[in-house]
C-alpha distance (Angstrom), angle and dihedral (degrees) to the residues before:
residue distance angle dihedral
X1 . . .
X2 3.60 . .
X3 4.09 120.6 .
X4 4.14 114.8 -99.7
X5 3.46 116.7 -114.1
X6 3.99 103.2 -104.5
X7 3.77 121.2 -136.6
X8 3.42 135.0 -175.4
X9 3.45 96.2 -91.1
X10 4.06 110.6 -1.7
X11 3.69 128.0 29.5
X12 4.13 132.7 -142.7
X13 3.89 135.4 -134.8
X14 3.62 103.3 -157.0
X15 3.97 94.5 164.1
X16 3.50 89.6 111.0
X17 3.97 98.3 41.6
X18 3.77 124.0 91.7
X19 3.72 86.3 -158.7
X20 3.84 108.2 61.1
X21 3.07 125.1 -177.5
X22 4.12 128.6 -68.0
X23 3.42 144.2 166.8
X24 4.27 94.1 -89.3
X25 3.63 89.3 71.9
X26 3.51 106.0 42.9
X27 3.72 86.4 55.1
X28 3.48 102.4 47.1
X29 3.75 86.1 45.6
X30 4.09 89.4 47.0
X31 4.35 91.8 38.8
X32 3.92 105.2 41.3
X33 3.84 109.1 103.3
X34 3.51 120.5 -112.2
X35 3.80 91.5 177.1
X36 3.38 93.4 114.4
X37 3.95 96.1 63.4
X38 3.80 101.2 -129.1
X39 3.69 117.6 -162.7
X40 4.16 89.1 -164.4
X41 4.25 118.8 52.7
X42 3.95 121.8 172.3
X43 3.22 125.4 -173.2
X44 3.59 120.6 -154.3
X45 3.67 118.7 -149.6
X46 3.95 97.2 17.5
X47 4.09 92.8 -170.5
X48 4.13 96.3 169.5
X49 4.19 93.7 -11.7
X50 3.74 89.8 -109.9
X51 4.38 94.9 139.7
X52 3.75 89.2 40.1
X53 3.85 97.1 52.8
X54 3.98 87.5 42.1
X55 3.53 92.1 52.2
X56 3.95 83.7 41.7
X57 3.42 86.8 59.9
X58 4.30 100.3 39.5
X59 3.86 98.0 52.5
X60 4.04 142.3 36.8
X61 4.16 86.3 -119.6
X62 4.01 101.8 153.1
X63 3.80 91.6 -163.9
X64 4.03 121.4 47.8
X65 3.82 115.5 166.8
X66 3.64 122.9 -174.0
X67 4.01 122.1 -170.3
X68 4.02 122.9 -155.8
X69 3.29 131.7 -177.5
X70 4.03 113.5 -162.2
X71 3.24 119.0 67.1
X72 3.73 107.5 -116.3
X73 4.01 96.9 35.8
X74 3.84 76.7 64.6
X75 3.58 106.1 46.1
X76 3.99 85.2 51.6
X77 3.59 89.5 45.9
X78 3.89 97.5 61.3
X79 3.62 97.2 42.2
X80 3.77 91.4 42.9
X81 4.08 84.5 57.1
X82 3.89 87.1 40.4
X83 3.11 94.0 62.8
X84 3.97 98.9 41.6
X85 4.10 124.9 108.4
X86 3.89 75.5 -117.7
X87 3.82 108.2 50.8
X88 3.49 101.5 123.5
X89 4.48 89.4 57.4
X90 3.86 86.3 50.6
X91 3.81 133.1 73.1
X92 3.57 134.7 160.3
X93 3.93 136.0 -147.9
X94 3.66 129.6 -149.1
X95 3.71 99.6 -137.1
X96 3.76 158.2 116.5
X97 3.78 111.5 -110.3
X98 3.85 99.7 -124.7
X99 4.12 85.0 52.9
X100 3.87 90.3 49.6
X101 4.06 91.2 46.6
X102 4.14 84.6 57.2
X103 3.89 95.2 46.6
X104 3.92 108.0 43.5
X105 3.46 117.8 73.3
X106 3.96 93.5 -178.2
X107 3.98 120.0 97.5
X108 3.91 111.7 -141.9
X109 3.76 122.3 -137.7
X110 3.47 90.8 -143.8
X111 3.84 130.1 31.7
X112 3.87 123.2 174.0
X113 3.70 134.0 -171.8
X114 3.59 138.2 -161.5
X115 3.71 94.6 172.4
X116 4.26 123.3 -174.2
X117 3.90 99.6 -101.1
X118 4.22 104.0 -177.1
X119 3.68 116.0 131.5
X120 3.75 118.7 -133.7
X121 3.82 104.6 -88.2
X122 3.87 92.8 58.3
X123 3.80 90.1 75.0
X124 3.87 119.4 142.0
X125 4.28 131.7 -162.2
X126 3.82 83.0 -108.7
X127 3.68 102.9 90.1
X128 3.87 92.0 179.7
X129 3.99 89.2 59.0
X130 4.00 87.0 41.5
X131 3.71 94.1 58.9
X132 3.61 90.1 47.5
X133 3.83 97.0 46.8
X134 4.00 105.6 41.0
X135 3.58 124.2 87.3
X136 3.82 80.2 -150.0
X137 4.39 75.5 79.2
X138 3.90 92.3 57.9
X139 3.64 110.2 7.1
X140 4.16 108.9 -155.9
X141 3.64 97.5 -118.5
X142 3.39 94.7 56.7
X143 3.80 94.2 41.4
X144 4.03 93.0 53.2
X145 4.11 86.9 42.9
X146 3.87 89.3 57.2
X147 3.90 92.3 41.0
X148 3.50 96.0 56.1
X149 3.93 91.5 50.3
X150 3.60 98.0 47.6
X151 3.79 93.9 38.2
X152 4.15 114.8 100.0
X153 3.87 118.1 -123.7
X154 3.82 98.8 -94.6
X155 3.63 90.8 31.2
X156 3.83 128.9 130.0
X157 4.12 127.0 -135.8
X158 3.95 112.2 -149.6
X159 3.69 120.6 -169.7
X160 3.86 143.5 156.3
X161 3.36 129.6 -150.2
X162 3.73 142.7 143.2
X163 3.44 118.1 -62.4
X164 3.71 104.5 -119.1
X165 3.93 82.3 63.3
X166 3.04 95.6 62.1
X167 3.75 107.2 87.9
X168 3.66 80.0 50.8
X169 3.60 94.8 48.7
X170 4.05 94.3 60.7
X171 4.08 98.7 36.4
X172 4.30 81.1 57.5
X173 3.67 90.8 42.0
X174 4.27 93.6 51.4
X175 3.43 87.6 45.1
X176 3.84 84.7 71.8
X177 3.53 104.5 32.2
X178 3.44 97.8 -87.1
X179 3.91 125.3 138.1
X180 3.62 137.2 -155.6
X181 3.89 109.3 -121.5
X182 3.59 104.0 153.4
X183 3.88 136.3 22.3
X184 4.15 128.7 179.3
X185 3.69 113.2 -167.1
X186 3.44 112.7 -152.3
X187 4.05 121.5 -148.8
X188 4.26 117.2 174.8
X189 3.74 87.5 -147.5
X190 3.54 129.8 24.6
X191 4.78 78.0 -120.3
X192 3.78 91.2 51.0
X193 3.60 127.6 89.0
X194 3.99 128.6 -109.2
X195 3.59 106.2 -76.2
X196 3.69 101.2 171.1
X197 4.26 140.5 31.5
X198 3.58 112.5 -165.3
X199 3.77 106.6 -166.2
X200 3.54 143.4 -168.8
X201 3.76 127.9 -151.6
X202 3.75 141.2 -174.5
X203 3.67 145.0 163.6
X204 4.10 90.6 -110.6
X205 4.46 107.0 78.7
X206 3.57 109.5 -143.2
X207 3.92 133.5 144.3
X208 3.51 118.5 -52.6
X209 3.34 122.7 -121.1
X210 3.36 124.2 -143.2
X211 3.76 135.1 -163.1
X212 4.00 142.6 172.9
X213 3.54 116.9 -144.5
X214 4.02 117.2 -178.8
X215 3.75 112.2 -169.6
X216 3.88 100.8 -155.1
X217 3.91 138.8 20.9
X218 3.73 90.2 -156.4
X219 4.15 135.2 -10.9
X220 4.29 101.1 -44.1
X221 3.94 88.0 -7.6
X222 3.56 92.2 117.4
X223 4.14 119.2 -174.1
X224 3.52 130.8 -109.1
X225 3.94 84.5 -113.1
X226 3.39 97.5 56.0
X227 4.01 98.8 39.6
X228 4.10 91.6 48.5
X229 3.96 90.7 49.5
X230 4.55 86.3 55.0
X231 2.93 105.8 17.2
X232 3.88 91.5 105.4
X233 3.83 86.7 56.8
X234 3.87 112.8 37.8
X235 3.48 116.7 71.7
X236 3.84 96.8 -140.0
X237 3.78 97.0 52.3
C-alpha cells in the first residue's frame, strides 16, 4: 500500500486514484476566494477530495459536497473525507454531473473545478487514467453550463485550467451569465511561459483582477508568492 500524501492538517490515499495529486489542485484549493463566506461548496470532479478538504479546512462552510465519477476515485474520496478532522462538513456523491444537475435542488455558494483537460491524442492503455485525464470526461462547455445552474445568485465559480483554454473558458462562461472577476496566471519559472489561468466567475461583472503567480525562482527554489499562498497546507513550507 502506498504512503498518503501528508498535509498539514489532513492526509490523502491516492493508491486507488488515477489522478494523484499535483500542484493545480492544491492551488486552486489554496487561491479560490472564500471571501464571500459560503455556507454551500461543491466540488466538481472530487478525484482524491484534496480541494474539498482544503477548502474544508480554509472556511466555516457547514455543507461541502464533492461529486466523482469513477469508481475508485470515489471510494478513496469518501474514506479520505471519513477520515478528515472535517468529515461531518464533507460528503461525496457517486455521480455523473448532468445526473447531479437534475437531482439537487440546492444552489452552492461556492463551486470549484479541477476538471481533466487532455486532448484526444494524449491517450494512454490505462483507461482508468484516460477517463481521468481527457476533457473528452468533462468537456468545458458542459462543465460551465452545469456551474452556472447549480451556482447560487451571489455565488462564485473557481476553476483551473490550461491557459490556452482560457479564452475559451470565459466566451462559454458569458454565454451563461457568467463573468470573469478574477484570473491567476501561473508561470513555473519566472523564463517559462503561462501554463495555467485559475479563474473566478460570477453572475455580478466587475473589474477583473489579474495576478501572476510564479511557483519557483529556480528547481525547488520556490517564491515567496507561491510559499505564502500553501504554506498553510504543505508540510515543508
Amino acid at each position: 500500500m502506498s504512503k498518503p500524501f501528508k498535509f498539514k492538517e489532513f492526509e490523502i490515499h491516492q493508491d486507488r486514484c488515477a489522478m494523484k495529486i499535483g500542484t493545480d489542485g492544491v492551488l486552486l484549493g489554496a487561491w479560490a476566494s472564500i471571501d464571500h463566506n459560503p455556507f454551500s461548496i461543491l466540488d466538481i470532479g472530487a478525484g482524491t477530495g484534496v480541494i474539498a478538504l482544503m477548502l474544508a479546512q480554509r472556511s466555516f462552510a457547514e455543507l461541502i459536497d464533492a461529486i466523482e465519477i469513477d469508481d475508485e476515485a470515489y471510494e478513496q474520496c469518501v474514506d479520505n473525507f471519513e477520515n478528515a478532522p472535517w468529515a461531518d462538513r464533507l460528503f461525496c456523491y457517486h455521480a455523473a454531473l448532468d445526473e447531479f444537475v437534475d437531482e439537487i435542488e440546492d444552489k452552492y455558494d461556492l463551486i470549484i473545478s479541477n476538471p481533466p483537460f487532455y486532448s484526444e491524442n494524449y491517450k494512454t492503455d490505462n483507461e482508468q487514467r484516460d477517463l481521468a485525464r481527457f476533457a473528452d470526461a468533462l468537456p468545458f462547455d458542459h462543465l460551465i453550463d452545469s456551474a452556472s445552474k447549480l451556482l447560487s445568485e451571489h455565488g462564485k465559480f473557481c476553476v483551473i485550467t490550461p491557459f490556452k483554454e482560457e479564452e475559451n473558458i470565459i466566451n462559454l462562461a458569458s454565454k451563461v451569465n457568467l463573468f470573469l472577476n478574477k484570473i491567476l496566471h501561473v508561470k513555473g519559472n519566472p523564463n517559462s511561459e503561462i501554463k495555467r489561468s485559475l479563474m473566478q466567475f460570477s453572475f455580478t461583472k466587475t473589474e477583473i483582477e489579474t495576478n501572476t503567480l510564479i511557483i519557483e525562482t529556480e528547481r525547488h527554489n520556490y517564491t515567496e508568492d507561491y510559499i505564502n499562498l500553501t504554506k498553510d497546507f504543505y508540510l515543508k513550507m
